[in-house]
C-alpha positions in Angstrom: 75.8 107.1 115.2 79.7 107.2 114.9 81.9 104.2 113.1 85.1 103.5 113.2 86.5 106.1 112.1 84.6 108.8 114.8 82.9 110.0 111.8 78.6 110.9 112.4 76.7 108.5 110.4 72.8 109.0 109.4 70.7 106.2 110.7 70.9 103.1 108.4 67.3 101.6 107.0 65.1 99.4 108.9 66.8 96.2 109.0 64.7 93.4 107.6 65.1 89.4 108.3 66.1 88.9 104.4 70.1 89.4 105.2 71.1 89.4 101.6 67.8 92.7 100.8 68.6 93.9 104.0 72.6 94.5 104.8 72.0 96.4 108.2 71.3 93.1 109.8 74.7 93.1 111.5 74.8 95.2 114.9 78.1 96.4 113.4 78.9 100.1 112.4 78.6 100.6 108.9 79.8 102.8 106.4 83.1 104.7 106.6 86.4 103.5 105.2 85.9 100.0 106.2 82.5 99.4 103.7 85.2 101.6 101.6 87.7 98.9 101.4 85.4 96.2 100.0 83.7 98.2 97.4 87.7 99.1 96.3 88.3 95.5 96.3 85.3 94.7 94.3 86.0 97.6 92.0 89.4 96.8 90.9 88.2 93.3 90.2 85.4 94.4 87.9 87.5 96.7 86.2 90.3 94.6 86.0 87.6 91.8 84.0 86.0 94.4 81.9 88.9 96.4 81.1 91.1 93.3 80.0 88.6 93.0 77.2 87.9 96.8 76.4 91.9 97.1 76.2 92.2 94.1 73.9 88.7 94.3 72.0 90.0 95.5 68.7 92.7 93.3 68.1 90.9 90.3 69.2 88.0 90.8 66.3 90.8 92.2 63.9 92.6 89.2 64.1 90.4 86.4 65.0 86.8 88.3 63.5 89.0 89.6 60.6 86.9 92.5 61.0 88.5 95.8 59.3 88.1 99.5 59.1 84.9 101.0 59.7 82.9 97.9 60.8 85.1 97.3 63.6 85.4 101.0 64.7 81.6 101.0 64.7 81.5 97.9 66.6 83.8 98.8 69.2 82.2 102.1 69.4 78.5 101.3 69.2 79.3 98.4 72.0 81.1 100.9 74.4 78.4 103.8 74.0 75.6 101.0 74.8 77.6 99.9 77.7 77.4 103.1 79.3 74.0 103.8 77.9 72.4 100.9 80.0 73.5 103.1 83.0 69.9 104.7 82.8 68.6 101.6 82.8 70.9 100.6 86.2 69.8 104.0 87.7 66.0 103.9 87.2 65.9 100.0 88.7 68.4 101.2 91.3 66.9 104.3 92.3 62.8 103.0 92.3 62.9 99.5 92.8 66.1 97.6 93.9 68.2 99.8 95.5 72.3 100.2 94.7 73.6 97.2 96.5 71.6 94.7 94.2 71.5 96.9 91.3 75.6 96.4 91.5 75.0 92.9 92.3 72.8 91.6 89.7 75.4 93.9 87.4 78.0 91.9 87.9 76.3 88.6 87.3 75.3 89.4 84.0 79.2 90.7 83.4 80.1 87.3 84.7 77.6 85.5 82.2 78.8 88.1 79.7 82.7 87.6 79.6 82.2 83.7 80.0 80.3 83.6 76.4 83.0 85.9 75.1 85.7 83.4 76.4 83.0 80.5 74.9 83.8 82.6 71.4 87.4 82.1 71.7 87.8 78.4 73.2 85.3 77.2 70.4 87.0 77.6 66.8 83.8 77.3 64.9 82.3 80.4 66.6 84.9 82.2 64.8 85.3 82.5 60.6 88.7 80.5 59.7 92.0 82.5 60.4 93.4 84.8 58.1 97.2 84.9 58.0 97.1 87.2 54.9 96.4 90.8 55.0 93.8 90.9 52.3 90.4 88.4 51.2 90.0 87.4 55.0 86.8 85.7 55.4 84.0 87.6 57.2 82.2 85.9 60.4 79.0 84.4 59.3 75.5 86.4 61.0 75.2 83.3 63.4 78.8 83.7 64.5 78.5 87.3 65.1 75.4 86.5 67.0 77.2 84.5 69.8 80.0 87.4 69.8 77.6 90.1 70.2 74.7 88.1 72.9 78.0 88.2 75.1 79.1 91.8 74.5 75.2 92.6 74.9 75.3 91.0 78.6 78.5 92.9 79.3 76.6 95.8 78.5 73.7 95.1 80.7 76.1 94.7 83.4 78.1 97.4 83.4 74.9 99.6 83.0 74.0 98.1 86.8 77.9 98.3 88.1 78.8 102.3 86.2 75.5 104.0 87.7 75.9 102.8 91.0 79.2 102.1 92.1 80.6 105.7 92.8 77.3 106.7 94.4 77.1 103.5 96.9 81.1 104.6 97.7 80.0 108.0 98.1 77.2 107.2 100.5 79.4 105.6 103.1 80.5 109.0 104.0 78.0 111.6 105.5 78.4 115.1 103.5 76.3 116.6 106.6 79.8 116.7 108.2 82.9 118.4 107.0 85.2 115.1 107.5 82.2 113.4 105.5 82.7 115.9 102.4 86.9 115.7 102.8 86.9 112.6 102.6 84.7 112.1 99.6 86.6 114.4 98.0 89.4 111.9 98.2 87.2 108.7 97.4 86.8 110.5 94.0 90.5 110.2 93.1 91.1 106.9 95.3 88.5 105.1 93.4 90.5 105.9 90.0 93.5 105.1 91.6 93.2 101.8 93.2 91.5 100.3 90.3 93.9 101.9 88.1 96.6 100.4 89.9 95.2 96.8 90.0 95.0 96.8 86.2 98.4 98.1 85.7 99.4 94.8 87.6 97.2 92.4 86.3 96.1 93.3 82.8 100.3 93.2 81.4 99.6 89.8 82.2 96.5 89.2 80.9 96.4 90.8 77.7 99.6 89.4 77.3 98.3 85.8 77.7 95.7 86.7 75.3 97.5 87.6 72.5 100.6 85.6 72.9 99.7 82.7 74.4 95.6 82.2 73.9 92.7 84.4 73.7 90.4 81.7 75.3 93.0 81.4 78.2 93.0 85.2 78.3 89.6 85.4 78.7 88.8 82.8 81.3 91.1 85.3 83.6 88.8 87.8 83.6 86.0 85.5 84.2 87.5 84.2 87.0 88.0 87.9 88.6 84.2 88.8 87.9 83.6 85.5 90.2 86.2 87.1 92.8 84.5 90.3 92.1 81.6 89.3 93.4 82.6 87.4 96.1 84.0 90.3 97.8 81.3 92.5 97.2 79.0 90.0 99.6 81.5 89.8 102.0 81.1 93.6 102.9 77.6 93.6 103.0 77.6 93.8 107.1 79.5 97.6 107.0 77.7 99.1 104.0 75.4 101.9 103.9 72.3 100.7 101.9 69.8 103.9 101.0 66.7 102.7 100.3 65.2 103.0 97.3 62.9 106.2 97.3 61.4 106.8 93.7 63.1 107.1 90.3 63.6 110.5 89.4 63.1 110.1 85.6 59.6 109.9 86.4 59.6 113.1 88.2 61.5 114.7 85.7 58.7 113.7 83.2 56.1 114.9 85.4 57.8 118.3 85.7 58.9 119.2 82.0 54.8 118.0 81.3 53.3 120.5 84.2 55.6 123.2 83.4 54.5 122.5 79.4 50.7 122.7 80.5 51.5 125.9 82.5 53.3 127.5 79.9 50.7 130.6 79.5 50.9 130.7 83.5 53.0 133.8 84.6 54.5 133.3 88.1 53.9 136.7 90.1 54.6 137.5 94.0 51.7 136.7 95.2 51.9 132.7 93.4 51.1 130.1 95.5 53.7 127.2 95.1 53.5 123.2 96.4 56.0 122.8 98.7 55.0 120.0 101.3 56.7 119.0 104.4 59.3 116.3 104.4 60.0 113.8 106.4 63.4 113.7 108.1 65.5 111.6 105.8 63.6 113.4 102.8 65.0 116.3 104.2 68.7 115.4 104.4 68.0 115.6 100.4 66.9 119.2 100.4 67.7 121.5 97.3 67.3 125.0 98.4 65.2 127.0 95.7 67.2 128.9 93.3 66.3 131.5 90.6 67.7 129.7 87.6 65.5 128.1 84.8 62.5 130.0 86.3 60.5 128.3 83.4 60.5 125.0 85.4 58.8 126.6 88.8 55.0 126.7 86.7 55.2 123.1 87.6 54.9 124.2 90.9 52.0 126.6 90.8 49.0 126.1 92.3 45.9 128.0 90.2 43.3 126.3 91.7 42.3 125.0 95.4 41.2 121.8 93.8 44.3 120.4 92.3 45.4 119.4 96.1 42.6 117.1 97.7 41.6 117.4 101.3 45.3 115.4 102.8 47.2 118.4 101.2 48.3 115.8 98.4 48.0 116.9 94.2 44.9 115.2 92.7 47.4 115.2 89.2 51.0 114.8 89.9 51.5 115.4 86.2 50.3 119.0 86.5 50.8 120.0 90.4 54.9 118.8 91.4 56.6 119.8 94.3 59.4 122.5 94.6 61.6 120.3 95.5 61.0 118.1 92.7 61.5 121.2 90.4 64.9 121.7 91.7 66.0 118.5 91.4 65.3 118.6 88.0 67.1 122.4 87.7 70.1 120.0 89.1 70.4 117.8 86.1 69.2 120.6 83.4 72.3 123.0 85.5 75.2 119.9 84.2 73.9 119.8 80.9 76.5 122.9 79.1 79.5 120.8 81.5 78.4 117.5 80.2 78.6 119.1 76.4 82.0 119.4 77.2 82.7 116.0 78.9 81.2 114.5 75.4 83.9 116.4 73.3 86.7 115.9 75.3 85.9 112.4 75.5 85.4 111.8 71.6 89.6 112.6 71.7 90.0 110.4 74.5 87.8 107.4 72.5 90.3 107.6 69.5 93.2 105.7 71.0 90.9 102.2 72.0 90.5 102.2 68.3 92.5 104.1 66.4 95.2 104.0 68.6 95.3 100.2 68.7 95.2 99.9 65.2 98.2 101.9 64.8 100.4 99.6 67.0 99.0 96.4 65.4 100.7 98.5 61.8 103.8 99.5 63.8 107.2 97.3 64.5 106.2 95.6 68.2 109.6 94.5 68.7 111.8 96.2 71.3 114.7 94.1 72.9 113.6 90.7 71.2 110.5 91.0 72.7 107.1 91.7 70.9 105.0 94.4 72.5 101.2 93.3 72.8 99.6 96.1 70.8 96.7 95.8 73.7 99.8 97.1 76.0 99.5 100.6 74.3 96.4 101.4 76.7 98.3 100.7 80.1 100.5 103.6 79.0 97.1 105.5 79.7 96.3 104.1 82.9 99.9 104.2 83.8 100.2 108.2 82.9 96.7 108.5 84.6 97.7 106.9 87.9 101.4 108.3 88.3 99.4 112.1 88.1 96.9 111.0 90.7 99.5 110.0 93.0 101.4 112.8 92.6 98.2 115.2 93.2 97.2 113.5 96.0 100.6 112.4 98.3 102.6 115.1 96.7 101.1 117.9 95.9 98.5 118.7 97.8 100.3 117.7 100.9 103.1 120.0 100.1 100.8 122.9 99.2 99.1 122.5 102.7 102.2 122.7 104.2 103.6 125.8 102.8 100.1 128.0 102.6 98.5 126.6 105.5 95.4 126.4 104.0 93.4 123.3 103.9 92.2 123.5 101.0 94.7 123.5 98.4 93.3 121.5 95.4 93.0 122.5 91.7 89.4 123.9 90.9 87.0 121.9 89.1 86.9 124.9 86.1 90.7 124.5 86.5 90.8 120.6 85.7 88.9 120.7 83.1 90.3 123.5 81.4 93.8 121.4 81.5 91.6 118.4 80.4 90.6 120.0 77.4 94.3 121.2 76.4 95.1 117.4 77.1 92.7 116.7 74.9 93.8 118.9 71.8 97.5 118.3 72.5 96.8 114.6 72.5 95.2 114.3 69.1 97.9 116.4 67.3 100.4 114.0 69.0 98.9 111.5 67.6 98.3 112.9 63.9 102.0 113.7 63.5 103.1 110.6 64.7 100.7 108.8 62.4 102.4 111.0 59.3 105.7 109.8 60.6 104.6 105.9 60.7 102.6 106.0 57.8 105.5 107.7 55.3 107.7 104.8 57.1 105.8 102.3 55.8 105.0 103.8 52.6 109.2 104.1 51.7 109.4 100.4 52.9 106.0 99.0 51.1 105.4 97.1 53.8 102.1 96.9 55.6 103.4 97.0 59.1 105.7 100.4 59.6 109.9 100.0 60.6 109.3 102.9 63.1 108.8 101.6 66.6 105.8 101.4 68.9 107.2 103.5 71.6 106.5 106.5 69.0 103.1 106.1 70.3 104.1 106.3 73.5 103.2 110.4 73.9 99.8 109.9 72.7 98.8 107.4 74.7 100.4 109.6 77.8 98.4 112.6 76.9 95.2 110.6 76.7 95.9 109.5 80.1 96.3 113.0 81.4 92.9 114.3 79.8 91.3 111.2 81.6 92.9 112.5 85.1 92.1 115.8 84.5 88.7 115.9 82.2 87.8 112.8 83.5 87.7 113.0 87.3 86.5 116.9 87.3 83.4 116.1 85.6 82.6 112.6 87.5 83.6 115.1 90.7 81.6 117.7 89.1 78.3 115.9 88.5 77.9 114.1 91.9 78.7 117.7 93.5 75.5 119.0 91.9 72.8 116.7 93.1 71.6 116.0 96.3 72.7 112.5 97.7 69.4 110.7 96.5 70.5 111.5 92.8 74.2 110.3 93.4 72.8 107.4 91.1 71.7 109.5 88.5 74.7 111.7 88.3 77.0 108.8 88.0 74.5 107.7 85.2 74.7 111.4 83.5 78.5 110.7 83.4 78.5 107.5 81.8 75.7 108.6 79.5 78.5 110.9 78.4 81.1 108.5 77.9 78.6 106.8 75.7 77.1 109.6 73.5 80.8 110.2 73.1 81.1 106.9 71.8 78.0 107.2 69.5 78.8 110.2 68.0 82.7 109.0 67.5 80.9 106.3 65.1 79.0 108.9 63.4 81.6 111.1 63.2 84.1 108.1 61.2 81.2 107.2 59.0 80.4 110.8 57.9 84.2 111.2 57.6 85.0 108.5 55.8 82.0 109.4 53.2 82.5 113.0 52.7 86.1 112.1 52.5 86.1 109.7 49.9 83.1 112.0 47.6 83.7 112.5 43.8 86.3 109.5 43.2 88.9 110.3 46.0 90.2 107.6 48.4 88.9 108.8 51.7 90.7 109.4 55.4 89.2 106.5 56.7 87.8 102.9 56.0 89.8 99.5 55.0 92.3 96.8 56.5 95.6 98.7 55.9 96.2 102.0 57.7 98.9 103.1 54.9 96.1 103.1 52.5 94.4 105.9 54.4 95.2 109.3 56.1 93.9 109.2 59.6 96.4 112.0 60.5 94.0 114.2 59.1 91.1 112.3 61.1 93.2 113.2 63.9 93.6 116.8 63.1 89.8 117.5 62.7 89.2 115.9 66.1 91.9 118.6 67.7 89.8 121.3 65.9 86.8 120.3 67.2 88.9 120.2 71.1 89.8 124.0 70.0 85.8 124.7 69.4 85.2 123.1 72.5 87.7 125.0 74.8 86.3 128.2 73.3 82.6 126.9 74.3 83.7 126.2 77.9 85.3 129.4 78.4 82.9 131.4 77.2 79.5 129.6 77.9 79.8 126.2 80.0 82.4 127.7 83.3 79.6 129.5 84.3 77.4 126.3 85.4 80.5 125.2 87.7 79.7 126.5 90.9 80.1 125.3 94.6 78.4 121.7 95.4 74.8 121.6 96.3 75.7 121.3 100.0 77.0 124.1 100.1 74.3 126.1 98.5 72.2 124.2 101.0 74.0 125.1 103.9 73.9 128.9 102.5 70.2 129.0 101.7 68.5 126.9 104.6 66.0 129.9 105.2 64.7 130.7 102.2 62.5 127.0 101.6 60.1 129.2 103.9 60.9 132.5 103.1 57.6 134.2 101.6 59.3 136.3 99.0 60.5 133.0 96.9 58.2 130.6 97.7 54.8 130.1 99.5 54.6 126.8 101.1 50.8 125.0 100.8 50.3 121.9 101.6 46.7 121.5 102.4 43.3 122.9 100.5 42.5 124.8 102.8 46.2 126.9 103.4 45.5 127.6 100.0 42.1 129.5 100.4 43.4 131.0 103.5 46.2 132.6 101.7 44.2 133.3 98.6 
């Protein structure tokens, strides 16, 4: 099959007569560019929703929550790392039972629910505690009012745990990787899907954020509600050109069955003449084929066979928690193969974290008046997304085009090793930005004694670039990265494995402030961290530790983690067809009796 654009397509799945379970109902060509377009459109809409509240999260409970310090670092924190936690959640339902087009789907209903019961928080003044015009003895929200707050964040979570595991694998199936225009272009969906999102937020959210905290939060909020409904909307209208994959197992479980029959096969020493369960596929099954490899040769006991009776008579394992597959040991090799890269996605990340908090709270204690007009604090994160999308563009219209043209080569583009390398310099660079120009606004404000600092907000203005940049670079690489290393039937899981590292980033940002703030503050010293006024504290040297722990984590990628960034499982795949039935490295049984045989 061939769509619009002349590009080979794998056959879709059966159509059924449910339209809405079964998209393929349309005698239209799916997939491609076109499918691309909708899932774009829907995207920037989600994002544009979910990221009007993310950028304006802390001041809204600082000043309407009169939450301070720690508590609302944790919040914020503890909130983001659970929204991209759930993305386990959105990959096991997606992968084994519903499929990516409703996973995404029921997502971004309970984002829509979500948001409206945030925007219920802000339209309804005794959800809130009473306002607090003074900087000090602000009354704390009661558990009940907290309750409301947090049953909408928990839906957003929820949501974004169905939308973040899916969304870059269902755009990355509409292009077959069989083909090399397939792999080009996904190559480029990568950085279009940043950009085009990125760019819809840079138009929309100065608008909404600044409606929020000029005009009215509740006002601000119904906005983004409004876009989830749009968001949705044009997500079902592309449901005649999409690619659906059917759902075809979750592979948590057969991770679980692997890690247990390699545990029970420990004392097992795999020899030449081993017998390993390597059964036929069927032909979509084998568009998903991992070639064997020689890494983590722990994990192949799973796939020993001692004895003739742990297959029955159909060839199949009487225990499939003792007897797996190869290709169910490899898959698994894929994920264990990320885990050193996605140790250094979590660090880099951590940095990146520190300016939807921190960063904010800085602004709100800095003058926000340039030209008679008052800066929304929130603002300060469009720098990000501003610096993030200008790069992109320039990578992708400039530079690579200009590079083609002079070496003649196709391929042109930066190395993943090579991105996030620079990512992790962004990183480091970006947090010792940020700690001298906290010095520099916090002695300001101490000369003064005032609680908000003469020097200007646009002194933030680097910082906020820089964390941009390590978001482009660090970012993108890993996300790339990650979905490069697993067949296409795990696309859900890899997106998941990135978002579970924007989350443990999160988690362990919150531990990290806690265990700061208390080693800090040990034997009667006021600690780094912790409190309503920013003056009072020293989170330039917050800032500092986090840019030593970038320098540890360059070091750790240099010399450990580079050498788990290799070319993409299709290529390997390509390179390796033969040697699935190669005797030498593996012995393919299927059936009791091929086993006695070859015994």
């Amino acid at each position: 099959m061939r769509d619009m654009e002349g590009e080979d397509r794998r056959d879709p799945p059966s159509q059924g007569e449910n339209f809405l379970l079964n998209p393929h109902s349309s005698p239209r060509k799916p997939g491609g560019w076109k499918a691309i377009a909708y899932i774009l459109g829907n995207e920037s809409f989600e994002k544009l929703a979910s990221m009007s509240l993310i950028a304006n999260i802390t001041v809204y409970l600082r000043t309407e929550y009169n939450m301070e310090g720690i508590f609302l670092v944790n919040v914020v924190s503890i909130w983001s790392g659970s929204s991209s936690f759930t993305s386990l959640a959105g990959a096991f339902l997606s992968d084994a039972y519903l499929g990516r087009f409703l996973t995404l789907l029921f997502g971004s209903i309970s984002s829509f629910l979500g948001m409206g019961m945030v925007a219920l928080t802000a339209g309804l003044p005794n959800l809130r505690p009473p306002s607090c015009p003074e900087e000090s003895d602000c009354t704390q929200p009661k558990p009940w009012q907290l309750s409301v707050l947090f049953g909408g964040l928990a839906l957003l979570a929820l949501g974004s745990g169905g939308i973040r595991s899916c969304n870059i694998a269902f755009g990355a199936d509409q292009f077959d990787t069989k083909t090399e225009k397939g792999r080009t272009q996904l190559k480029s969906f990568f950085n279009w899907w940043y950009f085009s999102f990125t760019v819809a937020l840079l138009i929309a959210l100065t608008v909404v954020v600044y409606v929020q905290t000029n005009v009215s939060w509740f006002l601000g909020f119904v906005i983004p509600t409004a876009c989830l409904a749009v968001s949705i909307t044009i997500f079902l209208l592309g449901r005649r050109v999409y690619v659906c994959m059917k759902p075809q197992g979750s592979v948590f479980v057969d991770i679980c069955k692997v890690i247990i029959a390699a545990w029970r096969k420990r004392k097992v020493t795999a020899g030449p003449e081993s017998a390993f369960y390597n059964p036929p596929e069927s032909e979509s099954e084998q568009q998903n084929t991992v070639p064997p490899t020689d890494r983590f040769k722990y994990l192949d006991k799973a796939a020993i066979i001692l004895d003739p009776n742990e297959l029955n008579p159909e060839g199949f394992p009487g225990n499939n928690w003792r007897l797996c597959s190869i290709q169910q040991v490899e898959r698994l090799k894929c994920l264990v193969g990320i885990v050193p890269v996605w140790f250094t996605g979590i660090a880099c990340f951590i940095a990146m974290d520190q300016m939807n908090t921190f960063g904010i709270l800085q602004a709100i204690q800095s003058n926000t008046t340039i030209h008679n007009f008052k800066v929304p604090p929130g603002w300060m994160g469009l720098t990000s997304m501003i610096s993030l999308a200008t790069w992109i563009f320039i990578y992708e219209c400039i530079y690579v085009a200009c590079a083609r043209k002079l070496t003649g080569k196709e391929d042109v583009r930066f190395s993943t090793k090579q991105k996030i390398r620079v990512g992790i310099v962004m990183s480091i660079l970006c947090m010792l930005v940020a700690g001298f120009m906290e010095r520099k606004r916090r002695e300001a404000a101490l000369e003064t004694g005032s609680f908000v600092s003469p020097v200007s907000i646009a002194l933030l203005l680097p910082q906020f670039v820089l964390s941009g940049l390590l978001e482009a670079f660090a970012a993108v690489a890993i996300m790339e990265f990650f979905n490069n290393q697993v067949p296409e039937s795990m696309r859900s899981v890899a997106g998941s494995v990135f978002f579970l590292s924007l989350s443990m980033a999160s988690y362990l940002n919150s531990v990290l402030v806690n265990v700061v703030h208390a080693l800090s503050g040990r034997n009667g010293r006021s600690p780094w961290l912790g409190g309503r006024d920013l003056n009072a504290n020293r989170l330039d040297y917050f800032y500092f530790t986090v840019a030593a722990l970038g320098v540890v984590n360059f070091a750790y990628f240099n010399l450990f983690a580079h050498r788990y960034v290799f070319v993409d499982v299709g290529s390997r795949e390509r390179e390796a067809t033969e040697r699935l039935n190669e005797p030498s490295q593996v012995r393919n049984v299927n059936s009791t009796a091929q086993f006695c045989k070859q015994v």
